[in-house]
C-alpha positions in Angstrom: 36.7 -47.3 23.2 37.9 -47.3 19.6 34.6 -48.4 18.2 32.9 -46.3 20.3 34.4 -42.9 19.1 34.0 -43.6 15.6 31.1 -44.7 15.7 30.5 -41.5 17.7 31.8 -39.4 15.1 30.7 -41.1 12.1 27.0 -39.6 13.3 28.1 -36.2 14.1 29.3 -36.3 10.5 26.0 -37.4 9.2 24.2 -35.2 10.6 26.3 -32.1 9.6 26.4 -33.1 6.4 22.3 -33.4 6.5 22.2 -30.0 8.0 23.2 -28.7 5.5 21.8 -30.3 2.7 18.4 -29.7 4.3 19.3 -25.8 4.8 20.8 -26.0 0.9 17.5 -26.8 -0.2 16.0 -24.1 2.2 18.1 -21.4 1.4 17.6 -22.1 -3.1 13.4 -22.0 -2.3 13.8 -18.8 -0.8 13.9 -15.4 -3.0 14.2 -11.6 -1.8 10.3 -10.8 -4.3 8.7 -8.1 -3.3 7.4 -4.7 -4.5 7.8 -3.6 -8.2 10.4 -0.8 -9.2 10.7 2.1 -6.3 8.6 5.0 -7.0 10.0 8.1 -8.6 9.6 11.0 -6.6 7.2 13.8 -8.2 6.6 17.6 -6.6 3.4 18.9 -5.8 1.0 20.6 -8.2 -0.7 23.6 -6.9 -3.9 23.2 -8.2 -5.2 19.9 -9.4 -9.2 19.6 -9.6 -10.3 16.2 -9.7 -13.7 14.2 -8.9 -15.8 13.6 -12.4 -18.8 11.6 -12.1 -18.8 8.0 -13.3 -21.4 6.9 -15.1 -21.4 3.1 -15.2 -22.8 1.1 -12.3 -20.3 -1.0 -10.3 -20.4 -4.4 -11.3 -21.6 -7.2 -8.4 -19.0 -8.7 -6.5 -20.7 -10.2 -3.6 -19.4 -13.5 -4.6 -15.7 -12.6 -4.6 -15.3 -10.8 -1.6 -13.5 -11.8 1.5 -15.2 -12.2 4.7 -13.9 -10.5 7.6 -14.2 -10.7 11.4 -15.4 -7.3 13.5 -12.1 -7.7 15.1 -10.8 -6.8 12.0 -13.4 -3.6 11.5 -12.2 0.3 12.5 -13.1 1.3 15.7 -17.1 2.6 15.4 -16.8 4.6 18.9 -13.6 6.6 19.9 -10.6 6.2 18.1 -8.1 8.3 17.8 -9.1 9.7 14.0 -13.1 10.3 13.9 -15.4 9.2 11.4 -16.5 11.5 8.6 -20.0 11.1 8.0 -22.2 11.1 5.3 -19.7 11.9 2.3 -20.1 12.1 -1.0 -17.9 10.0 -3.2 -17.2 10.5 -6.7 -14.4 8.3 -8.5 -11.8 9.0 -10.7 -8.5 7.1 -11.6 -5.1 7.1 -12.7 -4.8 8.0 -16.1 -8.1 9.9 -16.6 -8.3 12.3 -19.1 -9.7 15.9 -19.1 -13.2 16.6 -20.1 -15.3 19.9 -19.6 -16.0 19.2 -16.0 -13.0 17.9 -15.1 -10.4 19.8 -16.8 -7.1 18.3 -15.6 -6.1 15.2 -16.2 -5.0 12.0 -14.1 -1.5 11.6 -15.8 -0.2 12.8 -12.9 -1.1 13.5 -9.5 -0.7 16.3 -7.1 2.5 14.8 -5.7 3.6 12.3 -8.3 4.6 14.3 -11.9 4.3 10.8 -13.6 1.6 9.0 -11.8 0.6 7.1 -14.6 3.9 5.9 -15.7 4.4 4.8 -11.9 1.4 2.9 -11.8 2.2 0.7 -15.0 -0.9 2.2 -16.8 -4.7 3.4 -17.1 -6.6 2.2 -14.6 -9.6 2.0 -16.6 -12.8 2.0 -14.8 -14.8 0.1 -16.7 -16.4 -2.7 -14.8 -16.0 -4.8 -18.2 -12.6 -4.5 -18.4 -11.5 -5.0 -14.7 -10.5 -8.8 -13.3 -11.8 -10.2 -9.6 -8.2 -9.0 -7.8 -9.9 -4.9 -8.1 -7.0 -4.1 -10.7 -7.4 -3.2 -14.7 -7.3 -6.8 -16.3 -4.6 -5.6 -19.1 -1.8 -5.4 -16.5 -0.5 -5.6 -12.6 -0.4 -2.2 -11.2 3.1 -1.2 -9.8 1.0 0.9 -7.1 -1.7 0.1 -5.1 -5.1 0.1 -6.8 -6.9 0.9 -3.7 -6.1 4.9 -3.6 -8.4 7.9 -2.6 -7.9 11.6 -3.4 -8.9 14.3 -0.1 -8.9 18.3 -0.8 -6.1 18.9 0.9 -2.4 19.7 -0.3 0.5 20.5 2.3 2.7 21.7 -0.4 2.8 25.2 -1.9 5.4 24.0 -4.5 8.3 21.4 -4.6 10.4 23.6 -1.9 7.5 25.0 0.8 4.7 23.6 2.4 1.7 26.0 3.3 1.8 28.2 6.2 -0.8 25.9 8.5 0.4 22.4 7.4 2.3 21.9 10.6 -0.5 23.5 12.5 -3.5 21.5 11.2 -1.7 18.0 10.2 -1.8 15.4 13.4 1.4 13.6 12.3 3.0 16.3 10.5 6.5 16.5 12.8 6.7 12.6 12.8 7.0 12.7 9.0 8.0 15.6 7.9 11.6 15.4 6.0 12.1 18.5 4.2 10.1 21.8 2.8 8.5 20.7 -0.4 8.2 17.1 0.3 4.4 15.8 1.7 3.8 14.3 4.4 0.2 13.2 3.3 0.7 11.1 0.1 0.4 7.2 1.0 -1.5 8.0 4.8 -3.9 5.0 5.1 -7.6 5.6 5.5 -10.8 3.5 6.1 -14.1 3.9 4.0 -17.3 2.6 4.8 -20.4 1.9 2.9 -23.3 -0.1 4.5 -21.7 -2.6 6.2 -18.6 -3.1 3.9 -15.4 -1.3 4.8 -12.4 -0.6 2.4 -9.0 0.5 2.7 -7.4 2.7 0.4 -3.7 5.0 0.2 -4.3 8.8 -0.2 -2.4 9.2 -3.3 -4.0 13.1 -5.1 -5.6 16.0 -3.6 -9.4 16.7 -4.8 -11.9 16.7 -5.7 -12.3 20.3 -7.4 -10.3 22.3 -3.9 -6.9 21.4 -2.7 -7.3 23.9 0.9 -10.0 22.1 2.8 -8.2 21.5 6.1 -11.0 22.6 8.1 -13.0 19.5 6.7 -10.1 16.8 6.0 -8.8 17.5 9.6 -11.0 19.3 11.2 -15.4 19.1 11.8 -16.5 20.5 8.8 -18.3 19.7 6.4 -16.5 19.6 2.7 -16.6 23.1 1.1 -16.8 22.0 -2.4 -20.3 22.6 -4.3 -19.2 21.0 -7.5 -20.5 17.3 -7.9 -23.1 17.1 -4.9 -20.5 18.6 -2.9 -18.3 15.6 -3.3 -15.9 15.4 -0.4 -13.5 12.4 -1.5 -12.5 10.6 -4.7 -12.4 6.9 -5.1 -10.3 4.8 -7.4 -12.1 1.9 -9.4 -11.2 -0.7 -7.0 -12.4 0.9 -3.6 -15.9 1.2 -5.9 -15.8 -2.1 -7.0 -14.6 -3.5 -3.3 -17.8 -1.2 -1.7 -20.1 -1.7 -4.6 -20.9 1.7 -4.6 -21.6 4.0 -7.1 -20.4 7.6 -8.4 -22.3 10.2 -5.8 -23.1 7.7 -3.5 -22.4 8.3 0.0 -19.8 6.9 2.9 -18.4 7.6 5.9 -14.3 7.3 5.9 -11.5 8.0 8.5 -7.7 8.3 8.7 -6.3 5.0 10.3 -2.8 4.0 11.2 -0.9 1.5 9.4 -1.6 -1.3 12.7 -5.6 -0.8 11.9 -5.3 -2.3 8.7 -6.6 -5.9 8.8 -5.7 -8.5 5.8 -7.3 -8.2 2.4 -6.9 -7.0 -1.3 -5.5 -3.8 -0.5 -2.1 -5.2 1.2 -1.0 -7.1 -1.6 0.1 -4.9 -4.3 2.6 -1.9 -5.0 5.8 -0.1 -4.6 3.8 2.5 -2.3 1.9 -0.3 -0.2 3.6 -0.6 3.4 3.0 -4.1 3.9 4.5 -5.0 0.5 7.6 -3.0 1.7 7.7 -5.0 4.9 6.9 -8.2 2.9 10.1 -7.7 1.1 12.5 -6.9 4.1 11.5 -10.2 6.2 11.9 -12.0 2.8 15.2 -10.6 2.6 16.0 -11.1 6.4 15.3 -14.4 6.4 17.1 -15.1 3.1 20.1 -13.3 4.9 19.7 -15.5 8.1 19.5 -18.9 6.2 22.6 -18.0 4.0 24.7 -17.2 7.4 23.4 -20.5 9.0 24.8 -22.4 6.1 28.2 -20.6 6.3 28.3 -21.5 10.0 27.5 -25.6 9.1 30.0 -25.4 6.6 32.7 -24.3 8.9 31.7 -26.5 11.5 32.1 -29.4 9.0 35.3 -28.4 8.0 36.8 -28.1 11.8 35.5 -31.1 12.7 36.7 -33.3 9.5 40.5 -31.2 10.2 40.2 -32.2 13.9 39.6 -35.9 13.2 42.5 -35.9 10.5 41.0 -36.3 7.3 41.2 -33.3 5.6 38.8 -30.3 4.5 35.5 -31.7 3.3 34.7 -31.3 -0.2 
């Protein structure tokens, strides 16, 4: 009987011990990475005109971009946000600066007083100057390079929001915090050109009008004249993902955040949701492996006590 319990316990204190040496090495390969600095929060500018025409053709991408499923397309029949057809698209991007036909510049945004500073930089547009992942090639963009500017702003200033924004906004109660602060910036929508679809973060108001509600929520048709009557503004990337070009036409849509399959536009920024999320289960599970050690370590400790030989070292 002797023999047997020692034997006994001489492999219950092996395998302890290689518990924890295998969740040791578990726990030191596992880091709490995620999105870059928070994003500083910036009031709303009353009237910011945006949309100048770019000149340069997109560059060709076919080769670099992922395929996906049509599981993983937008809904093409009903769906709870409908399709906005036939949209012009002009692009413009952070950092742009003001010209005759575009008088305001892209330093900051109509919610975000230091747009460029959050985004770590100009996103230049130049096809020559961008690298294969949609982003400038001099740096990694805090914020997600797939944005869009629509002519809508909720907010009148940094403490009201306008008189119909509650009214005309589908998930304005769900999200609304406080007077001042938007409920739009960072709303996910879809954008489709032939049969390529993109999705971007609605991050400015434009181009050119900032009160178009009837079109951006409604069934009309954009109000603007300027620019072809461009009804959206694209970032560099969503052009270079669609391989379309300034004045071209799409169709786009608001989605939710669950529409949103895998692909370029979930893998960067402070602002991106699923880099958010990304960095919570990262730090969950580094949380849940750190306790799971603590709880092998104790047990090792009771059981070498019980048996008489003192606290493990």
């Amino acid at each position: 009987m002797f023999v047997k319990r020692s034997i006994s316990s001489i492999v219950v204190v092996a395998s302890l011990v290689a518990a924890v040496s295998v969740f040791g090495q578990g726990a030191s390969s596992v880091s709490a990475t995620g999105a870059a600095a928070a994003l500083k929060k910036g009031g709303a500018v009353q009237s910011k005109h945006t949309a100048p025409a770019q000149t340069s053709a997109p560059r060709n991408i076919s080769a670099t971009l992922p395929t996906f499923s049509s599981s993983s397309m937008p809904h093409l029949g009903y769906a709870r946000y409908p399709w906005k057809l036939d949209i012009v698209a002009t692009v413009f991007w952070v950092g742009e600066q003001p010209t005759e036909n575009n008088p305001t510049p892209n330093d900051k945004s109509s919610w975000d007083t230091q747009w460029m500073q959050n985004f770590g930089g100009y996103d230049d547009p130049d096809p020559t100057k961008r690298s294969d992942n949609f982003t400038p090639a001099s740096f990694t963009p805090k914020q997600n390079p797939f944005y869009v500017a629509l002519p809508y702003n909720d907010c009148i200033d940094y403490n009201s929001h306008k008189p119909e924004a509650s009214r005309v906004i589908p998930w304005f109660k769900q999200r609304f915090v406080r007077s001042g602060k938007t409920v739009l910036k960072g709303q996910w929508i879809a954008i489709r050109y032939g049969n390529r679809v993109c999705y971007a973060q609605w991050e400015d108001c434009g181009p050119f009008v900032t009160d178009d509600h009837d079109y951006v929520f409604g069934n009309s048709r954009p109000k603007n004249t300027s620019n072809r009557g461009a009804g959206i503004d694209i970032s560099p990337g969503v052009r270079d993902y669609l391989g379309i070009s300034s004045s071209g036409r799409c169709d786009w849509r608001f989605v939710d955040v669950s529409e949103v399959p895998a692909g370029p536009w979930r893998t960067l920024g402070s602002n991106n949701h699923f880099v958010t999320q990304q960095k919570v289960e990262k730090a969950r599970e580094h949380t849940e492996i750190s306790s799971r050690l603590d709880e092998l370590r104790r047990m090792r400790d009771a059981y070498f006590q019980q048996n008489g030989t003192g606290a493990a070292r």
